[in-house]
C-alpha positions as a printed NumPy array, in Angstrom:
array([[-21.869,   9.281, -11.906],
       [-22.233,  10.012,  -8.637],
       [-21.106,   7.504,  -6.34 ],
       [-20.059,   7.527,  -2.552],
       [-15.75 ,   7.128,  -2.704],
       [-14.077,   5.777,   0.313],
       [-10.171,   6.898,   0.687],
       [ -8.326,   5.588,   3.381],
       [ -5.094,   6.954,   3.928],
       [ -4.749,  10.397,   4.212],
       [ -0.907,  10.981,   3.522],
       [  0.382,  12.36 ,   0.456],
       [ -1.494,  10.201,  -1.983],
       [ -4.722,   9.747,  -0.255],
       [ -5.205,  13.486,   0.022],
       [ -3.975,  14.035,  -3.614],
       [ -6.58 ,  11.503,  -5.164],
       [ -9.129,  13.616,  -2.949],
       [ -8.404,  16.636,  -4.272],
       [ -8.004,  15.245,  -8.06 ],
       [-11.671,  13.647,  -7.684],
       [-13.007,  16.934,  -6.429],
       [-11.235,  18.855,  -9.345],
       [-12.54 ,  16.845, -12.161],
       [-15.769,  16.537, -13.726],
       [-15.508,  13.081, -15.383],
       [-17.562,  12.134, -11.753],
       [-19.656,  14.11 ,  -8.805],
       [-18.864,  11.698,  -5.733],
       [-19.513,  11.821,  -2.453],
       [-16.005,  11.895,  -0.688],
       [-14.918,  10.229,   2.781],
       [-11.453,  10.593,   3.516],
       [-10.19 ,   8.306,   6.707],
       [ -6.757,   8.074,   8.326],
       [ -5.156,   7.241,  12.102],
       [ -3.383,  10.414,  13.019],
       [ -6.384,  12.718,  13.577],
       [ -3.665,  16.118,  13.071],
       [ -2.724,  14.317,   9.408],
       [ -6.618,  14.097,   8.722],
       [ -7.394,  17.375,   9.738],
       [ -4.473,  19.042,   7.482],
       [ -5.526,  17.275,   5.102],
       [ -8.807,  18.211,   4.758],
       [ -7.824,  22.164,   5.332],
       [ -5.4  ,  21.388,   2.205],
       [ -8.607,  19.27 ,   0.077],
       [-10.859,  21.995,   0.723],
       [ -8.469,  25.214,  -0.073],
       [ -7.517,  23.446,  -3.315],
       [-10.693,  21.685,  -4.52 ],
       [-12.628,  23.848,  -7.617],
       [-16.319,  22.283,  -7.576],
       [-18.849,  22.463,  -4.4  ],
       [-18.532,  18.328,  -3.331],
       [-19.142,  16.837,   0.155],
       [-16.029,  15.641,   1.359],
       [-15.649,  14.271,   4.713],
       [-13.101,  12.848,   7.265],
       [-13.603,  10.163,   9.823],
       [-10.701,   8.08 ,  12.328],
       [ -9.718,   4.947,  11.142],
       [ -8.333,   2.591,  14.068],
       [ -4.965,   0.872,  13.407],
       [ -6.789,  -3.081,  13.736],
       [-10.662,  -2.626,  14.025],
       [-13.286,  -0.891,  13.159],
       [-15.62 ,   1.708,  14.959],
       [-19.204,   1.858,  14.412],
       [-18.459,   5.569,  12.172],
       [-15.952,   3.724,  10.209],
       [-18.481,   0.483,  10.176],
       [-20.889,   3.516,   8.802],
       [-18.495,   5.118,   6.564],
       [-17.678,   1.638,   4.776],
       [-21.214,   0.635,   4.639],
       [-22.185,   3.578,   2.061],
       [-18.955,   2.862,  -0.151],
       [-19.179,   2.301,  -3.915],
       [-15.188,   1.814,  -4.172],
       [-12.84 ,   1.829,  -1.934],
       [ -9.412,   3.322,  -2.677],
       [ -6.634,   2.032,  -0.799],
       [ -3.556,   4.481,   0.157],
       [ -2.511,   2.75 ,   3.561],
       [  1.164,   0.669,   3.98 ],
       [  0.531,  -2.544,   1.663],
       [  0.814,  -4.555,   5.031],
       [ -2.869,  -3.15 ,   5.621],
       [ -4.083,  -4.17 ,   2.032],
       [ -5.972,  -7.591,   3.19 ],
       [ -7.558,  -5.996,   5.929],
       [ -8.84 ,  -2.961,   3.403],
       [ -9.699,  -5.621,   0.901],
       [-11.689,  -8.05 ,   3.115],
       [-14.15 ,  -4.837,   4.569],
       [-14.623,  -4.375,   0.509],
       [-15.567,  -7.617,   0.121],
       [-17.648,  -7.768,   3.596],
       [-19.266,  -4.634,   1.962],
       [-20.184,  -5.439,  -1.553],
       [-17.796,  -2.569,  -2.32 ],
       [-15.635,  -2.21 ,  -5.372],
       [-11.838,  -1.62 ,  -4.106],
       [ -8.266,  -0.749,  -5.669],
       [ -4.847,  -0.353,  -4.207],
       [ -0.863,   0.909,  -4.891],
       [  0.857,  -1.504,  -3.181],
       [  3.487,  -3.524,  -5.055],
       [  3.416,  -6.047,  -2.245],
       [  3.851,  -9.572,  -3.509],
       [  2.583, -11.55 ,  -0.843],
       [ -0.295,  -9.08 ,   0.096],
       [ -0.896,  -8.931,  -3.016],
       [ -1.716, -12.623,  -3.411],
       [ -3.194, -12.272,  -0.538],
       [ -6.172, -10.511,  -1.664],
       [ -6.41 , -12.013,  -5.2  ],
       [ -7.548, -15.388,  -3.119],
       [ -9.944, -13.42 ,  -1.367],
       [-11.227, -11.5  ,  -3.892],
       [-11.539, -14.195,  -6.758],
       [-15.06 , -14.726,  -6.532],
       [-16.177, -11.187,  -5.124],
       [-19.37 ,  -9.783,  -6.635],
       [-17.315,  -6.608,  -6.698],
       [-13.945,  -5.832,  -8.798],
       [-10.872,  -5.573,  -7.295],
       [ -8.404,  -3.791,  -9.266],
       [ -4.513,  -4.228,  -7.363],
       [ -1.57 ,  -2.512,  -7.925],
       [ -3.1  ,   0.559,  -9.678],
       [ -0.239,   3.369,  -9.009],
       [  2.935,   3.993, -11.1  ],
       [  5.013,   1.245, -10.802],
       [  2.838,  -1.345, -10.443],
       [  0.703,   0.416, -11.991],
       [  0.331,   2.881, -15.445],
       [  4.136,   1.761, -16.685],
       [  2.333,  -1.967, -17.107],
       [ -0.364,  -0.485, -18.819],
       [  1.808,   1.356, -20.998],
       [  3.734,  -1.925, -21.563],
       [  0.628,  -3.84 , -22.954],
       [ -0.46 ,  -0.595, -24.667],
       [  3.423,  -0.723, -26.802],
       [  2.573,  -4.528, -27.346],
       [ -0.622,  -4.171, -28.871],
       [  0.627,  -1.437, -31.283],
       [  3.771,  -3.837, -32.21 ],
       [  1.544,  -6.555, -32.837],
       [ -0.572,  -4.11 , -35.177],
       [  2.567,  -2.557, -37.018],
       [  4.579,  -5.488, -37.518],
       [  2.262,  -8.233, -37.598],
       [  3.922, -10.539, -34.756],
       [  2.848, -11.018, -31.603],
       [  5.607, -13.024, -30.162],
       [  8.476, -10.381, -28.985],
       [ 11.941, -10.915, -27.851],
       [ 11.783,  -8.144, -24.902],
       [  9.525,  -5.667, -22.715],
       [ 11.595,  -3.086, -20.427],
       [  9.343,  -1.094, -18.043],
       [ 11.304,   1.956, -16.038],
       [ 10.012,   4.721, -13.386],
       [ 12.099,   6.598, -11.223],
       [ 10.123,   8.928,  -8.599],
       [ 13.462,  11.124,  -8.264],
       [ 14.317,  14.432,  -7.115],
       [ 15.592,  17.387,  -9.541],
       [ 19.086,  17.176,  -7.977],
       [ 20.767,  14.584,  -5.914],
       [ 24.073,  15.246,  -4.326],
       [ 26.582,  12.74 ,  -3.006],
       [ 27.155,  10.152,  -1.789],
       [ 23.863,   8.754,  -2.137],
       [ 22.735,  10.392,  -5.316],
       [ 19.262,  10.325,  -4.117],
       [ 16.541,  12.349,  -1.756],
       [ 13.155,  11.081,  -0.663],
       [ 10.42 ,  11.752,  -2.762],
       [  7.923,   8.905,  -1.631],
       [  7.522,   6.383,   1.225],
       [ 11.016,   5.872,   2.604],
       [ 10.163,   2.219,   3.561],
       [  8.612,   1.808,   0.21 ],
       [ 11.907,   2.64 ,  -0.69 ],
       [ 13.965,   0.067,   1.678],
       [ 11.198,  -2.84 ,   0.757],
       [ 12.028,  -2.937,  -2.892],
       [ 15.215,  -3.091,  -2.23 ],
       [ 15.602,  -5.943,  -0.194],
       [ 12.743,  -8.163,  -1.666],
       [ 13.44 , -10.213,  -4.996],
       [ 11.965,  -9.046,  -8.563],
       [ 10.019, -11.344, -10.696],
       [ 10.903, -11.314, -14.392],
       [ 10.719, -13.192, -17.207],
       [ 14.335, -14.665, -19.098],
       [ 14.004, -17.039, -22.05 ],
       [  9.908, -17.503, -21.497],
       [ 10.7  , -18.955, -18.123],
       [  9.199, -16.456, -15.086],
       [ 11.961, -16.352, -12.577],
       [ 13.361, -14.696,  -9.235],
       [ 16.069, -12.549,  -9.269],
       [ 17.828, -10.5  ,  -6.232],
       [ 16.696,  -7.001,  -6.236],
       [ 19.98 ,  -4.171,  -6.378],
       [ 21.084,  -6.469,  -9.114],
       [ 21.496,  -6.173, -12.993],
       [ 22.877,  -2.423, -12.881],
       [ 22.75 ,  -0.957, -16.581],
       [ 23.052,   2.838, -17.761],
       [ 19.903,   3.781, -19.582],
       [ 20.111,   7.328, -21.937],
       [ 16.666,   8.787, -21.451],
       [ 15.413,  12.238, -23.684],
       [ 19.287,  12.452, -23.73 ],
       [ 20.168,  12.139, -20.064],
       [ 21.995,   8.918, -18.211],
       [ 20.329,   7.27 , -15.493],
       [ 20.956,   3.639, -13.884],
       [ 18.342,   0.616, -13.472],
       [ 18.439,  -1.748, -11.608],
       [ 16.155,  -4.685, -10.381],
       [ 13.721,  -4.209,  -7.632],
       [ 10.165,  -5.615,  -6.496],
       [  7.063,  -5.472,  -7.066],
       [  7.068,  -3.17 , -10.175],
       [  6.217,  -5.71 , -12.885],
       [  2.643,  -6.606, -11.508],
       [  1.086,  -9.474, -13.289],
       [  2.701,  -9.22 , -16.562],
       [  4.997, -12.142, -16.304],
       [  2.28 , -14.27 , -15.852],
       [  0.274, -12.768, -18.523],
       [  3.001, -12.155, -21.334],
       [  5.579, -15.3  , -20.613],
       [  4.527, -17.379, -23.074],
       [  4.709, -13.932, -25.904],
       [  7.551, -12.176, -24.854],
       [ 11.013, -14.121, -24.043],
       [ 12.62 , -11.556, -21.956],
       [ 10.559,  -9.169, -19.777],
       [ 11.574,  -7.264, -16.533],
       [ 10.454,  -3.967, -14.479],
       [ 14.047,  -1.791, -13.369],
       [ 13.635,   1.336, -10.857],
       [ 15.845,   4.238, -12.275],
       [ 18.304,   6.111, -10.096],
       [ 20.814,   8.435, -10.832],
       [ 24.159,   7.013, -11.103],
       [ 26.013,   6.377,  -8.191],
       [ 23.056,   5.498,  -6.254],
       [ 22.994,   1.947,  -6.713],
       [ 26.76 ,   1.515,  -5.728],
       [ 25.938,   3.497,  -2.429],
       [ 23.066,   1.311,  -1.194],
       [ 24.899,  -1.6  ,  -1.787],
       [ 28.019,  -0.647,  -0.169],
       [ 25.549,   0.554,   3.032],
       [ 24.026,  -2.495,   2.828],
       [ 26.941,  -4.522,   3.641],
       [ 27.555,  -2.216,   6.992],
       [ 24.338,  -3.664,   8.486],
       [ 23.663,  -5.363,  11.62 ],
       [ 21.99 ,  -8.928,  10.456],
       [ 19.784,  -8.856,  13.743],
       [ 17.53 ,  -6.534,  12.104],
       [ 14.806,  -7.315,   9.359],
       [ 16.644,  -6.211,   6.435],
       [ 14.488,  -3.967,   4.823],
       [ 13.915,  -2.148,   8.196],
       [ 17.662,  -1.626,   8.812],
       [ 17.921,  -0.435,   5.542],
       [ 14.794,   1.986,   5.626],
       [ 16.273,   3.268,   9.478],
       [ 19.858,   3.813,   7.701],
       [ 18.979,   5.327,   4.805],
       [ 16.391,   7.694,   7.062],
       [ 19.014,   8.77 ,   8.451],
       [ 21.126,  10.096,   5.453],
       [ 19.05 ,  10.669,   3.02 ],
       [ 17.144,  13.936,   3.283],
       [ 13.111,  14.31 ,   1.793],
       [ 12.412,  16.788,  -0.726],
       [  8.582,  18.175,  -1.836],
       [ 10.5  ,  19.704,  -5.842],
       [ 10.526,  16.204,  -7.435],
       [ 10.034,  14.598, -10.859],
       [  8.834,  10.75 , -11.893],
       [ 10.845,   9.686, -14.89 ],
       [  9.172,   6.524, -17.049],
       [ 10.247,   4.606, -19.933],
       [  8.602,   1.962, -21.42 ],
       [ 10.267,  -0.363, -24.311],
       [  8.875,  -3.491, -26.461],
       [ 11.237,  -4.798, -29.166],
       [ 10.808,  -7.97 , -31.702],
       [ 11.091,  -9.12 , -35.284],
       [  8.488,  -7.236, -38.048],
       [  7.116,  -9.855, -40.589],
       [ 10.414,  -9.551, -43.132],
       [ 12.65 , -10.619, -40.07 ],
       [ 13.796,  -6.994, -39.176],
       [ 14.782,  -5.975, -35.618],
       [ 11.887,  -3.694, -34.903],
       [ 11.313,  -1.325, -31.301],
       [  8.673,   0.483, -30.115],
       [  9.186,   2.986, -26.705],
       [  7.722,   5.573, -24.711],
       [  9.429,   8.386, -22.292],
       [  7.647,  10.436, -19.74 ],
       [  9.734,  13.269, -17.272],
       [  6.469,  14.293, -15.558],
       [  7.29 ,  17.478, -13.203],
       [  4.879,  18.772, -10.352],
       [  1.506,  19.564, -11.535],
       [ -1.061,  22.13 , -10.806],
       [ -4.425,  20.483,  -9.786],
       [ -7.232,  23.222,  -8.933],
       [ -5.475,  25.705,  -6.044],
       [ -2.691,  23.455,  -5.189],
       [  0.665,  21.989,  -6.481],
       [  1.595,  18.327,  -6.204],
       [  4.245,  16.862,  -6.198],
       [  4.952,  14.322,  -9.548],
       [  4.736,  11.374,  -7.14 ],
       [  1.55 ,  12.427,  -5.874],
       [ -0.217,  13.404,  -9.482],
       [  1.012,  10.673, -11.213],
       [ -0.126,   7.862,  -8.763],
       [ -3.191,   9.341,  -7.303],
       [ -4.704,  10.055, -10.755],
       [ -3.924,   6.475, -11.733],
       [ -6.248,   5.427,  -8.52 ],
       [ -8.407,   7.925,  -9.698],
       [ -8.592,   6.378, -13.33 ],
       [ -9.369,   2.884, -11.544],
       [-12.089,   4.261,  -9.234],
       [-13.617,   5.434, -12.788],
       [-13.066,   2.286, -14.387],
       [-14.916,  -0.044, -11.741],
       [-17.893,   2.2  , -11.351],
       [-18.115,   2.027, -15.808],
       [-17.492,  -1.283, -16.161],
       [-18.462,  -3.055, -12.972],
       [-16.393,  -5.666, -13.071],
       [-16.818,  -8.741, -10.611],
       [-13.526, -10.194,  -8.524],
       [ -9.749,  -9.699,  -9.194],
       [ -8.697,  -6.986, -12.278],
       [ -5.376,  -7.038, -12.873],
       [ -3.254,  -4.66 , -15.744],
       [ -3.215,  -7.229, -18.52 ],
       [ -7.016,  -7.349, -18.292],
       [ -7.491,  -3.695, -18.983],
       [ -8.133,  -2.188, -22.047],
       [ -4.779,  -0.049, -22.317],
       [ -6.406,   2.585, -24.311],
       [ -8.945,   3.254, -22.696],
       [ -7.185,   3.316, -19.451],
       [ -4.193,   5.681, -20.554],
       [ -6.999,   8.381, -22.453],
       [ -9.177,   7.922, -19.382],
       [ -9.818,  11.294, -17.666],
       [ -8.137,  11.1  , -14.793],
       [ -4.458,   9.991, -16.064],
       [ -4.461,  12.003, -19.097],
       [ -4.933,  15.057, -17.162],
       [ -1.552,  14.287, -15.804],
       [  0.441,  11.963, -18.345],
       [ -1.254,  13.841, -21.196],
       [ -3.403,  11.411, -23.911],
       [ -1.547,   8.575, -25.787],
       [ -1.317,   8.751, -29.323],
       [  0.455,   5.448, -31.399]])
């Protein structure tokens, strides 16, 4: 294949699903890379083109914050897919130039609303859409439907009593008293937080407050917490409610963390938007670090044919990974080759309007070759 790829966002994620497309051979696209800050697009292309291992064109044009210019109107115009890597907030705008140009488009965000947002927009688009295609939303959902099938093929039953889904972008060491450093977006952070998780107790899809729920969780041996937050369980509740009586998405911290936030979150003006007092606080004492790791867990459990207690689970501790000349970080591998994946997946299977993780096929996706260069290939 060798379509024309549209990135927009050149941070940390835009640049590192740039440099994983010109690294791997599963495609030969055309590249355009566009962002705001013209000093963050041209470091990022010095950093694309010092790591990237096969001669591609890869370019880099301005993107304004609201409209368009005729090179972006130009850029957008040629696009095959369009890969989103901008602040959710931006994802309808992103989504409705897709649509305006017959282009296929996926995003990261695990904004609700925006989210919604575009799935009305989208639902009859001659293009697919493909949302929350990171982590978390993202590959743990995929890896959730991916442990359901196998139950259903191992035990014979296809109605489970629970699904846990857990990632935790974390850093190697966290010191007190917030037993946590910046790995990833720092309001991405503060938004899950604040807004309310959707899960799925007793078949019945409900809201619950994110920060709450707090359990200890023994990982490969080592003790983490979860806890409720939003956004990370995609579409599954709608998709699995009627199958699976209790189903939820936790974040993972390291323990402490949880109690910290909470306790910080009661010192808070209440003038302020919530989620941007607590991103401004927490900004403020809680340093960013570049040696990280993204921890995942993914759990389905339910009664074999005979009436025994059966589980099936899955742990990841993915560390920085080498991708042609340069390192990234874990956050950066493991969500920009999961864009990656969906860019390949659209331009195979050209689907039309809204794609959401239940529809995928979960093999496929997982041993496609953009996420199995980085989460390795999943066996049953």
């Amino acid at each position: 294949m060798n379509p024309t790829i549209v990135i927009c966002g050149a941070g940390g994620i835009g640049r590192a699903a740039a440099l994983i497309l010109a690294c791997n051979s599963a495609m030969k696209p055309t590249i355009y890379i566009g962002d705001i800050n013209e000093r963050s697009l041209r470091e990022s292309m010095n950093w694309i083109i010092e790591g990237k291992t096969r001669d591609l064109s890869i370019k880099s044009f301005l993107m304004p914050l609201e409209h368009s210019n005729e090179e972006m109107d130009t850029v957008f115009s040629e696009a095959d897919v369009i890969l989103d890597c901008l602040p959710g907030s931006q994802a309808p705008r992103i989504a409705k130039l897709a649509t305006d140009n017959n282009a296929h488009y996926a995003n990261l965000t695990e904004y609700v609303k925006e989210t919604d947002d575009i799935i009305k927009l989208a639902e009859n688009a001659e293009q697919g859409f493909l949302l929350q295609t990171g982590i978390a939303p993202g590959y743990v959902n995929v890896l959730g439907c991916a442990l359901y099938n196998e139950f259903k093929e191992c035990y014979g039953n296809d109605k489970l009593e629970r699904m846990k889904m857990r990632v935790g972008a974390l850093s190697q060491s966290a010191n007190a008293p917030s037993y946590y450093a910046y790995t990833w977006s720092p309001i991405g952070v503060a938004t899950e937080y604040v807004k309310d998780a959707i899960v799925v107790i007793d078949h019945q899809k409900k809201l619950i407050p994110s920060l709450t729920g707090v359990e200890r969780i023994i990982i490969n041996g080592e003790t983490f917490e979860d806890s409720y937050t939003s956004g990370g369980a995609a579409n599954l509740p709608n998709a699995l409610a009627t199958k699976v009586r209790n189903l939820d998405y936790k974040t993972l911290r390291f323990p402490g963390h949880y109690d910290w936030v909470k306790e910080s979150l009661g010192k808070l003006s209440d003038s302020k938007d919530k989620s941007l007092a607590l991103d401004e606080f927490m900004r403020a004492n809680i340093p960013s670090v570049e040696n990280d790791r993204i921890v995942m867990y993914s759990y389905v459990s339910g009664y074999d044919r005979d009436g025994v207690l059966r589980a099936i689970d899955r742990a990841y501790d993915i560390p920085p990974t080498v991708i042609g000349n340069q390192t990234l970080r874990a956050i950066q591998a493991t969500t920009a080759s999961a864009l990656c994946e969906a860019a390949y997946y659209l331009l195979k299977n050209k689907p039309k309007g809204v794609v959401v993780q239940s529809d995928l096929d979960p093999i496929d996706f997982l041993n496609g070759p953009y996420v199995s260069g980085v989460y390795g290939k999943f066996t049953k």
